[in-house]
Every structure is written in C-alpha cells, then in structure tokens.
GUKEVEX-322637 format. One record per residue: x, y, z of N, C-alpha, C in turn; residue in three letters. Coordinates in nm, 3 decimals, always signed. Example, Ala and Ser with C-alpha at 12.3 -4.5 7.8 and 13.67 -1.06 7.14 Angstrom:
! residues 2
<nuro <+1.319,-0.569,+0.780>,<+1.230,-0.450,+0.780>,<+1.320,-0.330,+0.780>,ALA>;
<nuro <+1.285,-0.225,+0.708>,<+1.367,-0.106,+0.714>,<+1.290,+0.003,+0.787>,SER>;
//
This chain:
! residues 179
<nuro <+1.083,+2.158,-2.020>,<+1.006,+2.112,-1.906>,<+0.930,+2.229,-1.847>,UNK>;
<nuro <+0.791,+2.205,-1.865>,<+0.734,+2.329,-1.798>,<+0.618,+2.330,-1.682>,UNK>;
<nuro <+0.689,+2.371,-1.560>,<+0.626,+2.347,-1.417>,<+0.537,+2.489,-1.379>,UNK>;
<nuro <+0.420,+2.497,-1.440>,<+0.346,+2.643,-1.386>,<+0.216,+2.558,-1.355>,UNK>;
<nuro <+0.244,+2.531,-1.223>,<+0.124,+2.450,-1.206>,<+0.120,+2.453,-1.060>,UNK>;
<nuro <+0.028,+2.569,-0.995>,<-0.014,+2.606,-0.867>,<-0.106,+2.571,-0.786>,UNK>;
<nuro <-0.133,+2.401,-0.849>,<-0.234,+2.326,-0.738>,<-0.126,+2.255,-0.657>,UNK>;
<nuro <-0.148,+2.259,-0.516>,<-0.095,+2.195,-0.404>,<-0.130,+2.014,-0.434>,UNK>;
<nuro <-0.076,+1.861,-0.480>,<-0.126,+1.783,-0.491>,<-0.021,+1.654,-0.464>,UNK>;
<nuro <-0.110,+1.556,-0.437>,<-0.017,+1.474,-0.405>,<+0.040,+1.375,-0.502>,UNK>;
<nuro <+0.177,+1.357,-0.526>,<+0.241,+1.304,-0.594>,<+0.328,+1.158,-0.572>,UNK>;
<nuro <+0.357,+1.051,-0.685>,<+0.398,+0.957,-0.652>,<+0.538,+0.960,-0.669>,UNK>;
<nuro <+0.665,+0.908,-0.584>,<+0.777,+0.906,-0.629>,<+0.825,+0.804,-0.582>,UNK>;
<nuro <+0.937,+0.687,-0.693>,<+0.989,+0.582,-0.672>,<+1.138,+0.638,-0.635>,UNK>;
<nuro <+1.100,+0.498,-0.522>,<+1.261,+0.536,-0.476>,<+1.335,+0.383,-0.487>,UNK>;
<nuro <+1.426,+0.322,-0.437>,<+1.517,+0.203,-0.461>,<+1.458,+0.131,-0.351>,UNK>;
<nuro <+1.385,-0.004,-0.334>,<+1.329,-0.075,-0.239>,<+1.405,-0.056,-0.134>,UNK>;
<nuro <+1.349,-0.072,-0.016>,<+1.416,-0.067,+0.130>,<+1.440,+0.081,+0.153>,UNK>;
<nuro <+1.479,+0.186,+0.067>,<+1.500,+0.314,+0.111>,<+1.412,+0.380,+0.147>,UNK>;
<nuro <+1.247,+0.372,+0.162>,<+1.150,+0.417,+0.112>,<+1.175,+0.552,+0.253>,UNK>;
<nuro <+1.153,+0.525,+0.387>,<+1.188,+0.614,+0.506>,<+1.277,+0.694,+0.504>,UNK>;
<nuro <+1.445,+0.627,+0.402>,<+1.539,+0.713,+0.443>,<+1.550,+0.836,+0.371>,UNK>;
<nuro <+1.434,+0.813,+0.213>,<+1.446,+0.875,+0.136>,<+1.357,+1.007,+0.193>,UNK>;
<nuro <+1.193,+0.956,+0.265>,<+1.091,+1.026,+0.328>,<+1.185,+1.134,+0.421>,UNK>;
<nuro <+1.272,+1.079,+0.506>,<+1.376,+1.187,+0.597>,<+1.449,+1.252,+0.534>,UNK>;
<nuro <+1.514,+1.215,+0.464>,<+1.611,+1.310,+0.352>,<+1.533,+1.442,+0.266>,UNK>;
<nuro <+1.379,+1.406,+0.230>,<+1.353,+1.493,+0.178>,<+1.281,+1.619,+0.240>,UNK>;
<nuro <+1.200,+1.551,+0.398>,<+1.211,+1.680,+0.463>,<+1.321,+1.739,+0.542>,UNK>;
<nuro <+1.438,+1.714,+0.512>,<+1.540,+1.740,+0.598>,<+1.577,+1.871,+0.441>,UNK>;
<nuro <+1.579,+1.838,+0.367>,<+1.613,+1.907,+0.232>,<+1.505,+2.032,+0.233>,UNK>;
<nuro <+1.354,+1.977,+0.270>,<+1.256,+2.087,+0.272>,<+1.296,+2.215,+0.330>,UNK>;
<nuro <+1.334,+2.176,+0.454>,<+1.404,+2.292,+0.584>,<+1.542,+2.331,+0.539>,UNK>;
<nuro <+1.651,+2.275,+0.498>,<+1.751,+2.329,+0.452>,<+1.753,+2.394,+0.318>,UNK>;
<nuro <+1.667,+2.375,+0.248>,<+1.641,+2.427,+0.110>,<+1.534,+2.516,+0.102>,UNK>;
<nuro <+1.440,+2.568,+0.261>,<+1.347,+2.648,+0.245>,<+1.250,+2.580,+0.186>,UNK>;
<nuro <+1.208,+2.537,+0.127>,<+1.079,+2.465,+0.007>,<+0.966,+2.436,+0.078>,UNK>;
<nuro <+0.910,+2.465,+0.202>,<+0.786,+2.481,+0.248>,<+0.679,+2.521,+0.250>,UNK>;
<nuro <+0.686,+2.620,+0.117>,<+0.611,+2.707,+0.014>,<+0.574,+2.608,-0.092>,UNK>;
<nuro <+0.631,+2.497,-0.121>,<+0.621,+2.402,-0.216>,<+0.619,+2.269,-0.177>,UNK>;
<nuro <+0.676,+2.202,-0.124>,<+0.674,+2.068,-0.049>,<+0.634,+2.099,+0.110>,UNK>;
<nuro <+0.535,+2.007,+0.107>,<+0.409,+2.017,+0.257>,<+0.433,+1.904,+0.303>,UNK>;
<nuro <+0.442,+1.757,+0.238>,<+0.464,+1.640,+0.329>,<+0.524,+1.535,+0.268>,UNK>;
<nuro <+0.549,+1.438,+0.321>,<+0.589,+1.320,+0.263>,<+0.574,+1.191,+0.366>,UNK>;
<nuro <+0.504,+1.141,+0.303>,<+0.471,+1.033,+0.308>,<+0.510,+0.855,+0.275>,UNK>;
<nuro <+0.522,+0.706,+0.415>,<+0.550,+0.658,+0.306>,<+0.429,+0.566,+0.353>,UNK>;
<nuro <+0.341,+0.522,+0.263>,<+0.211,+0.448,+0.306>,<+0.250,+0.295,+0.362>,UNK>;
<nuro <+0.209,+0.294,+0.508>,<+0.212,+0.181,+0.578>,<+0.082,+0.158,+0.622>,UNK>;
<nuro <+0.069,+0.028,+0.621>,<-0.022,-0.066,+0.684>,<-0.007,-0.189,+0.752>,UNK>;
<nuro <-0.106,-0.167,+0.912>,<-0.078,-0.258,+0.989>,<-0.127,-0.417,+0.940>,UNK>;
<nuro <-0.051,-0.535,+0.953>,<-0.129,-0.681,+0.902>,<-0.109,-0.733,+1.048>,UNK>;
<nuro <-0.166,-0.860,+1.024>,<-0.144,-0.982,+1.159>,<-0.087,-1.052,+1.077>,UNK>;
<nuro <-0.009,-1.099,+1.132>,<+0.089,-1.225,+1.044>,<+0.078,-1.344,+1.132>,UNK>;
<nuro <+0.080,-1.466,+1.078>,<+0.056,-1.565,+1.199>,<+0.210,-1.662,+1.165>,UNK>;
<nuro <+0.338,-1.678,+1.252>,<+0.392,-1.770,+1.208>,<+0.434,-1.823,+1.328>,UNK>;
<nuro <+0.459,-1.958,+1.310>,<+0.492,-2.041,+1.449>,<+0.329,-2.065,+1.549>,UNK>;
<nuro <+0.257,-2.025,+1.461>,<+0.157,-2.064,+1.573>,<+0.107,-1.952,+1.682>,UNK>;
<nuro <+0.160,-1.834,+1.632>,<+0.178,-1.700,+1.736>,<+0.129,-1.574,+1.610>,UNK>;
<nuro <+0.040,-1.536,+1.711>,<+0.012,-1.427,+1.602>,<+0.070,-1.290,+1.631>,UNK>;
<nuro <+0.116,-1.174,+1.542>,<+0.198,-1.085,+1.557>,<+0.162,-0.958,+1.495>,UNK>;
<nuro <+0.136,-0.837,+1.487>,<+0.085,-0.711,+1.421>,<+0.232,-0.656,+1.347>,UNK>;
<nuro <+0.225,-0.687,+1.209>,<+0.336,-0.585,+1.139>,<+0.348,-0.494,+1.061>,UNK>;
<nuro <+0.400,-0.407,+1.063>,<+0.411,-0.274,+0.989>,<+0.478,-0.309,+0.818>,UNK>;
<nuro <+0.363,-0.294,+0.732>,<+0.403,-0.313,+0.601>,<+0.402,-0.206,+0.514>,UNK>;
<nuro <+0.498,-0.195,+0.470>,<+0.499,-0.090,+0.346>,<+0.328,-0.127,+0.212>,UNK>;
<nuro <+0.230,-0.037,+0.198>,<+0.152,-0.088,+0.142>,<+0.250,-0.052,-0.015>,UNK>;
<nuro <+0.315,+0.017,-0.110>,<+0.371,-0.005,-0.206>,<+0.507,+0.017,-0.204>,UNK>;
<nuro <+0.532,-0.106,-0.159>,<+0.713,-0.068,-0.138>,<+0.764,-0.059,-0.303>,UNK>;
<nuro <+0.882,+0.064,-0.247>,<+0.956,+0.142,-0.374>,<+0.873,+0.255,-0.378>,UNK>;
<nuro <+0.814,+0.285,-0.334>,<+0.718,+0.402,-0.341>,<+0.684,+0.509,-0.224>,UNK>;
<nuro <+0.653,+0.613,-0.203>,<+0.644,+0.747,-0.160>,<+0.583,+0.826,-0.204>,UNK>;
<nuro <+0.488,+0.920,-0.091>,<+0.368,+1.011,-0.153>,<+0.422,+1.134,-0.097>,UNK>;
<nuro <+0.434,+1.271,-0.191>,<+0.510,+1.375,-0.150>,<+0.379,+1.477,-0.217>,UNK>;
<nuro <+0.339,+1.562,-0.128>,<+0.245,+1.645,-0.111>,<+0.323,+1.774,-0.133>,UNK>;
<nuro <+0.288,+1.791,-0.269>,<+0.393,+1.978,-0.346>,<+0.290,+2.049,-0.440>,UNK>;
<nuro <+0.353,+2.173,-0.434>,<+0.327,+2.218,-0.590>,<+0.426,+2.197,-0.687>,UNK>;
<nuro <+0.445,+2.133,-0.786>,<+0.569,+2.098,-0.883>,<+0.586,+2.253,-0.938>,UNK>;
<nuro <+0.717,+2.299,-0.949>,<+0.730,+2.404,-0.997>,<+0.918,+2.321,-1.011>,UNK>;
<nuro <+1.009,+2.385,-1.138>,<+1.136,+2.350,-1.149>,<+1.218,+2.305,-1.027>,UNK>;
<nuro <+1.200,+2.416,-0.907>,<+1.306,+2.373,-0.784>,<+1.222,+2.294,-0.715>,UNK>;
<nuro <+1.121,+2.281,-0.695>,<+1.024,+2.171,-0.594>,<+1.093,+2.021,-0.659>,UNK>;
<nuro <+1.045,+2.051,-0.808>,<+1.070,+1.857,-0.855>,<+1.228,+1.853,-0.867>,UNK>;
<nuro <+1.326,+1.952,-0.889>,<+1.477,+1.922,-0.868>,<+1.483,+1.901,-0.753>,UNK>;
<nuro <+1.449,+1.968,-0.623>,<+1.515,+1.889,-0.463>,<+1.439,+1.738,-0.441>,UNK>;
<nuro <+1.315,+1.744,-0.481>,<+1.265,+1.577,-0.481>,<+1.351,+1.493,-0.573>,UNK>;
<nuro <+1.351,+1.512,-0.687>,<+1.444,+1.444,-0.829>,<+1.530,+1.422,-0.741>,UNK>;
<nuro <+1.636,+1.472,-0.711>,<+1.777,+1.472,-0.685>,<+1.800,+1.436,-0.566>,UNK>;
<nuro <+1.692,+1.379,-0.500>,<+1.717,+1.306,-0.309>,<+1.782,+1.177,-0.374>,UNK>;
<nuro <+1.866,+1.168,-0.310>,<+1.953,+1.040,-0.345>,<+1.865,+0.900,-0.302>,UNK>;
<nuro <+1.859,+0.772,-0.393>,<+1.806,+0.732,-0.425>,<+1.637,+0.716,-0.457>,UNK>;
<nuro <+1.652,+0.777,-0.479>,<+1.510,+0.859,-0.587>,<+1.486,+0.834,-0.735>,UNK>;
<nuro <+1.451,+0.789,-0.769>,<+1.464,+0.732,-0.953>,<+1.397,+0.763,-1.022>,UNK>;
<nuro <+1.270,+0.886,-0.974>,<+1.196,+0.935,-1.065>,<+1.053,+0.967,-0.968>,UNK>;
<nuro <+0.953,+1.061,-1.043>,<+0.804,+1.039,-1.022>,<+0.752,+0.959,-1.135>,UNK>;
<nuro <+0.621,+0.933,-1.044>,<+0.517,+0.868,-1.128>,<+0.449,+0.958,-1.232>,UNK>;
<nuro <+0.495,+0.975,-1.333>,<+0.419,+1.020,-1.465>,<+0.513,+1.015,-1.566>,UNK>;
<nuro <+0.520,+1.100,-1.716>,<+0.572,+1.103,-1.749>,<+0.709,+1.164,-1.729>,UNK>;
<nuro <+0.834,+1.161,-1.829>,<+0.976,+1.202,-1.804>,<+0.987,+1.330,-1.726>,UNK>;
<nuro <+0.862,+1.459,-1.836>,<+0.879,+1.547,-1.753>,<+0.782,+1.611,-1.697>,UNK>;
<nuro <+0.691,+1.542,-1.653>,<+0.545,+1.622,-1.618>,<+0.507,+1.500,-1.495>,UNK>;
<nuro <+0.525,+1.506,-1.365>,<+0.451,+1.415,-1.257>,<+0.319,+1.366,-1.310>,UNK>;
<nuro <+0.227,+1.304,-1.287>,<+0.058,+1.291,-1.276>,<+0.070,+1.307,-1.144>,UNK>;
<nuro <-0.032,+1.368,-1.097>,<-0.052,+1.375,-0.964>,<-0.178,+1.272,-0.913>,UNK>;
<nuro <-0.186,+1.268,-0.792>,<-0.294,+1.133,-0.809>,<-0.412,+1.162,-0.727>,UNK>;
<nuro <-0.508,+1.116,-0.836>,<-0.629,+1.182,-0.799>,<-0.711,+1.216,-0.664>,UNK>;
<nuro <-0.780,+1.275,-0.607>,<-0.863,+1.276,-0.466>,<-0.931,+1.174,-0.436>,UNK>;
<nuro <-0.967,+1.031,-0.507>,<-0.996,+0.905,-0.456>,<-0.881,+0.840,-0.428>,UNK>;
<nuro <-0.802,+0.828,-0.508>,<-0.701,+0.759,-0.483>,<-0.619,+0.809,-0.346>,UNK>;
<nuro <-0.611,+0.967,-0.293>,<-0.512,+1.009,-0.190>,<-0.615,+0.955,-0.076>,UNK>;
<nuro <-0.748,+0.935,-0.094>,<-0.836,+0.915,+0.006>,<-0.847,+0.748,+0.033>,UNK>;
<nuro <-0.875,+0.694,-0.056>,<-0.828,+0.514,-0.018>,<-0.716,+0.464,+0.036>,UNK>;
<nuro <-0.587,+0.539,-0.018>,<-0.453,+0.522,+0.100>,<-0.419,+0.552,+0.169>,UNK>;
<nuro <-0.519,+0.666,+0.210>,<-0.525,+0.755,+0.359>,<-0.622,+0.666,+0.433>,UNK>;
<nuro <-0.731,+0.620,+0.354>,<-0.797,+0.499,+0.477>,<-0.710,+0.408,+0.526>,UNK>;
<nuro <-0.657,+0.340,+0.420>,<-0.604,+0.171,+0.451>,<-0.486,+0.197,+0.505>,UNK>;
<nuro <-0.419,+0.348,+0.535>,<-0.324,+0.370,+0.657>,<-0.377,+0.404,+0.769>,UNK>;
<nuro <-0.496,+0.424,+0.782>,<-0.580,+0.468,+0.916>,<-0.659,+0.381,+0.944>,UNK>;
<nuro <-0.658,+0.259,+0.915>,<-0.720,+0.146,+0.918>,<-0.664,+0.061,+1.057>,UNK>;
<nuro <-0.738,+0.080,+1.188>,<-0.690,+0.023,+1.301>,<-0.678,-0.078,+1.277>,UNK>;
<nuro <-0.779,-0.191,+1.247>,<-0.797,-0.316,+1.236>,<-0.683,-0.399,+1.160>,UNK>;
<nuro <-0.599,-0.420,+1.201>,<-0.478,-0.464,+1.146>,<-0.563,-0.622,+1.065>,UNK>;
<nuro <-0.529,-0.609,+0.902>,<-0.531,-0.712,+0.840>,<-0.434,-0.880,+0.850>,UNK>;
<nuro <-0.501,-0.976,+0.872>,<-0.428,-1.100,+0.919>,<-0.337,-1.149,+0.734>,UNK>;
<nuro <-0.225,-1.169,+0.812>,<-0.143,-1.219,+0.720>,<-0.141,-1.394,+0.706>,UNK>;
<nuro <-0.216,-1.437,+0.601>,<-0.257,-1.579,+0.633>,<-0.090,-1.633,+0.526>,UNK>;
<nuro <-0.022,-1.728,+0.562>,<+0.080,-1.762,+0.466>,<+0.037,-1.895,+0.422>,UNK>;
<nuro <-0.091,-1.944,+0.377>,<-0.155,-2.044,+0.299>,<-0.191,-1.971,+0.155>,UNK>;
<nuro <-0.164,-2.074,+0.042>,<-0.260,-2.052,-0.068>,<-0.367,-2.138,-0.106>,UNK>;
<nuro <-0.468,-2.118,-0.153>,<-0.574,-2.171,-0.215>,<-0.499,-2.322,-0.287>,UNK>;
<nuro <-0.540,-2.443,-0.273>,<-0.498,-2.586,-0.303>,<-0.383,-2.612,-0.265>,UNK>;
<nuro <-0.357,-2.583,-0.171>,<-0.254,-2.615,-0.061>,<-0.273,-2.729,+0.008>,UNK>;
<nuro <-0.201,-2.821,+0.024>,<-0.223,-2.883,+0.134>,<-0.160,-2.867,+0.276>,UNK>;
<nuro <-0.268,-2.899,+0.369>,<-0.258,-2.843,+0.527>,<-0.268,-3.012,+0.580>,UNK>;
<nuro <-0.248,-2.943,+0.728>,<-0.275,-3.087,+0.822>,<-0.308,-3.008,+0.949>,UNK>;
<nuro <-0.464,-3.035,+1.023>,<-0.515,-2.931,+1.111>,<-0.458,-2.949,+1.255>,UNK>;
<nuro <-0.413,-2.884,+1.282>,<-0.356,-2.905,+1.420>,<-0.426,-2.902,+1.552>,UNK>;
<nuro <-0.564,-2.853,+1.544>,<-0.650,-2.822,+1.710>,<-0.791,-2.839,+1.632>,UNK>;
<nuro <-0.858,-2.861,+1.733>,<-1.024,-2.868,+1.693>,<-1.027,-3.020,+1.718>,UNK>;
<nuro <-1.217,-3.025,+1.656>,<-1.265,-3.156,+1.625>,<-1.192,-3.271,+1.469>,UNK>;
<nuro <-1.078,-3.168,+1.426>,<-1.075,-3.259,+1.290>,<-0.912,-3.224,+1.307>,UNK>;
<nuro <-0.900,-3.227,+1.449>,<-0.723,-3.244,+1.484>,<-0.668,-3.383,+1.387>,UNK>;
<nuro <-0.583,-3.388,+1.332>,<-0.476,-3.527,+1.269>,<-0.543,-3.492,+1.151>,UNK>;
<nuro <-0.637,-3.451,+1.069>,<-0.662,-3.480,+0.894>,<-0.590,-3.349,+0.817>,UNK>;
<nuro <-0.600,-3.405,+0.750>,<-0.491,-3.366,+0.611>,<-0.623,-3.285,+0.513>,UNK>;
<nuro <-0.620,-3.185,+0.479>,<-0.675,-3.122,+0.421>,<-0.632,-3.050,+0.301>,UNK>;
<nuro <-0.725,-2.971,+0.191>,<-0.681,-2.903,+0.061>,<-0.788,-2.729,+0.138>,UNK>;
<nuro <-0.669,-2.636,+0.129>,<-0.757,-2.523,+0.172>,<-0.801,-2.470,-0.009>,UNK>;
<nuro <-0.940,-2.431,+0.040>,<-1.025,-2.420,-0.075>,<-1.067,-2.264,-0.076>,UNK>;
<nuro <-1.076,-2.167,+0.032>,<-1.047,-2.012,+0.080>,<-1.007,-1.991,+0.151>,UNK>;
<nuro <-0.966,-1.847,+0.145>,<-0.901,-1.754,+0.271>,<-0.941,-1.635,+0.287>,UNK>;
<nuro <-0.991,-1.612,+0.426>,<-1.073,-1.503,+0.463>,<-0.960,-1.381,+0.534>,UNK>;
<nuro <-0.942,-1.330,+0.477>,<-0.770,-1.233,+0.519>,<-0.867,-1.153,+0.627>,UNK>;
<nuro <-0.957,-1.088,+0.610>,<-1.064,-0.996,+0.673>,<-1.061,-1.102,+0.829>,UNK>;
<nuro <-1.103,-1.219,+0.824>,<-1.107,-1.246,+0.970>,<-1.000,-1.360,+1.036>,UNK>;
<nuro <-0.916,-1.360,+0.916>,<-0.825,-1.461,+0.974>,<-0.864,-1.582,+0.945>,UNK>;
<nuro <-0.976,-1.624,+0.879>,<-1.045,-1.761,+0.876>,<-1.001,-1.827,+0.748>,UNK>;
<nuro <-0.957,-1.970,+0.765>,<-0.952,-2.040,+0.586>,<-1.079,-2.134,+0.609>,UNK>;
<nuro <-1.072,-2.183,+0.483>,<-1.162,-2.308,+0.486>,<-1.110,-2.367,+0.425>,UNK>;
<nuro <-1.107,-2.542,+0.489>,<-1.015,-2.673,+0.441>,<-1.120,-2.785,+0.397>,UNK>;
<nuro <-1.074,-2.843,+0.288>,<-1.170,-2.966,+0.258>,<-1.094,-3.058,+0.293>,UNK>;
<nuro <-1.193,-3.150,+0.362>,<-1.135,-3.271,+0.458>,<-1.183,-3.374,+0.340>,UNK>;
<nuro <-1.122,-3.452,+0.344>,<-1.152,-3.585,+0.290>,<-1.229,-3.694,+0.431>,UNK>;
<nuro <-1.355,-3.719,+0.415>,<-1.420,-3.759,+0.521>,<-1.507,-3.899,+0.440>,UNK>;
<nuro <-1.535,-4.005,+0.463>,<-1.589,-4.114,+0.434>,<-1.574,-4.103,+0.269>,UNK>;
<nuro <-1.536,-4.072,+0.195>,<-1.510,-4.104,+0.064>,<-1.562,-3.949,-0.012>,UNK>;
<nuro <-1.567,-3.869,+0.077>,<-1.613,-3.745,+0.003>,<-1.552,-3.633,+0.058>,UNK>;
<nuro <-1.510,-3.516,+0.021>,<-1.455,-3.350,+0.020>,<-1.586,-3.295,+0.133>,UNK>;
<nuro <-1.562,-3.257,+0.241>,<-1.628,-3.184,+0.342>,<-1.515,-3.080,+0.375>,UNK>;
<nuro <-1.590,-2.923,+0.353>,<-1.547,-2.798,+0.376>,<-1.532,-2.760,+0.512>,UNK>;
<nuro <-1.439,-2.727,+0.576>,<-1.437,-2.715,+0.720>,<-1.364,-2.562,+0.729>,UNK>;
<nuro <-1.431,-2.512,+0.849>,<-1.348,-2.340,+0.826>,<-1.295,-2.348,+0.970>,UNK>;
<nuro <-1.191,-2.316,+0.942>,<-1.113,-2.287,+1.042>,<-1.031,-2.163,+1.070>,UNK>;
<nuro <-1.010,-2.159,+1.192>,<-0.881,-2.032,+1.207>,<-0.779,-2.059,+1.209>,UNK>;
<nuro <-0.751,-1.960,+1.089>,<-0.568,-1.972,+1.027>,<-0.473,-2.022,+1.140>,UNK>;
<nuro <-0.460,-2.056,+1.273>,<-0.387,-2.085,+1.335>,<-0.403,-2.217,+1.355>,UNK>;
<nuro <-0.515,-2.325,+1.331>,<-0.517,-2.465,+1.349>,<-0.485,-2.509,+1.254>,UNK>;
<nuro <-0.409,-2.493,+1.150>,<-0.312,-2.534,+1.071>,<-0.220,-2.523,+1.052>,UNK>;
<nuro <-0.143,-2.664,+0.996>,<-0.030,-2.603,+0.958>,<+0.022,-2.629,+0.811>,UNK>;
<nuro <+0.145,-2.613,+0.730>,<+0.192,-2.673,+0.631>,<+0.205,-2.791,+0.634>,UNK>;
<nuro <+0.187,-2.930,+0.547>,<+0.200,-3.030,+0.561>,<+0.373,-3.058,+0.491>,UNK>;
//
C-alpha cells in the first residue's frame, strides 16, 4: 500500500447507516488525540435542508444528502488512512482496497452548494399516477391521478376527470391528500 501523496483532498468514507455524526465526532476527537492535524483538516457529514409536508403541516428537515457516507478532508499518507480506517464503524473509503479516489473539485463544489442551499427543498410524499383526492380549492371533493411534481416549489399537478375528459390542475402539495 503506497500513500506518498501530498495533495490536501477531499475524500469519501462509508460508515454503517445512522452512524454517519458519531463517526464525524469520533474522528475529530482521534484528530486531536492522535495529533493528525497536519493530515486530517475536516470532516464532514453532507446535510440538506427539505420541507416535508405531512398531516397537512409543513415542516423543514435536516437530511443526510448520502446517508452511510462522510467527507473527510486529508492528505492520505499510512497513519492519516489507519486513524480514519480504524474509527469504529467505518467500513472503508471510496476507491479502491488500497488507494482512496479522492473526489474531484466539481463534485466537492456541488455538495458544498446543496449544503449551503438556504432554500430548503419541499418533500412532496406523492408519486407520479397516484391517486389523490383534493382537499381545498375550487376542485375541493374530486379524485384525481397526479401526473407531476414540482419538488422546487412544492407544486403537483392532478388530472381531474371533468365532463368525460382528463383536465390537468396544479396544485399545492398541501391540497391533497392520499386517497
């Protein structure tokens, strides 16, 4: 295994779902007790804010954007990737057995947006040919097939069955419900 590789970069590492934070604390807690601040700079675990709508109430939640996953900002050298390797539940980096890939400067820059992304994305819990039944508006009581979903503004659009024909109606994800 050979770690002579003196670019500072950011790296992917899987950890066991749900651990993703405890693993992020453990490993700068290891940074400072193990000195490695010369080699490990950060860690990261990429969250993003959504709107989730349930019950009729809308709510802002904190989502793991790749749960099982963690971004650790090092230079890989033998003791850098042994104190990361060896954080308990930790199961590996992203690359091969013994060589990380590190991930490229678009890629650290698109998940650095969509974590700095104020605008919390709406969590719509409809799928496309679903059937709904609209709860508020002008087309309160009909039974509808949602035909899109606009995650960006919260908006679906439902086809109503209206005098013998499919009429598209857009609504906000909250005047529906599951039928």
């Amino acid at each position: 295994m050979k770690h002579d590789q003196t670019d500072k970069n950011w790296y992917v590492v899987h950890t066991y779902s749900g651990y993703e934070d405890q693993v992020s604390d453990q490993i700068k807690q290891r940074i400072d007790s193990l000195d490695m601040q010369d080699k490990i700079f950060d860690v990261v675990v990429p969250k993003e804010n959504q709107i989730e709508i349930k019950n009729g109430r809308r709510r802002v939640v904190e989502r793991k954007i790749f749960p099982g996953y963690i971004m650790v900002q090092m230079i890989v050298t033998e003791d850098s990737w042994f104190v990361v390797r060896n954080t308990p539940n930790v199961t590996g980096f992203v690359g091969t057995s013994t060589t990380p890939s590190p991930l490229n400067e678009d890629e650290v820059k698109s998940i650095q947006k969509r974590m700095g992304v104020e605008e919390p994305k709406y969590h719509i819990d409809f799928s496309i040919g679903e059937l709904v039944n609209i709860t508020d508006g002008p087309f309160k009581g009909f039974d509808g097939t949602v035909s899109e979903i606009d995650d960006q503004k919260g908006k679906i659009k439902v086809l109503v069955s209206m005098f013998g024909r499919e009429t598209p109606v857009e609504l906000d994800s909250l005047q529906v419900k599951k039928v």
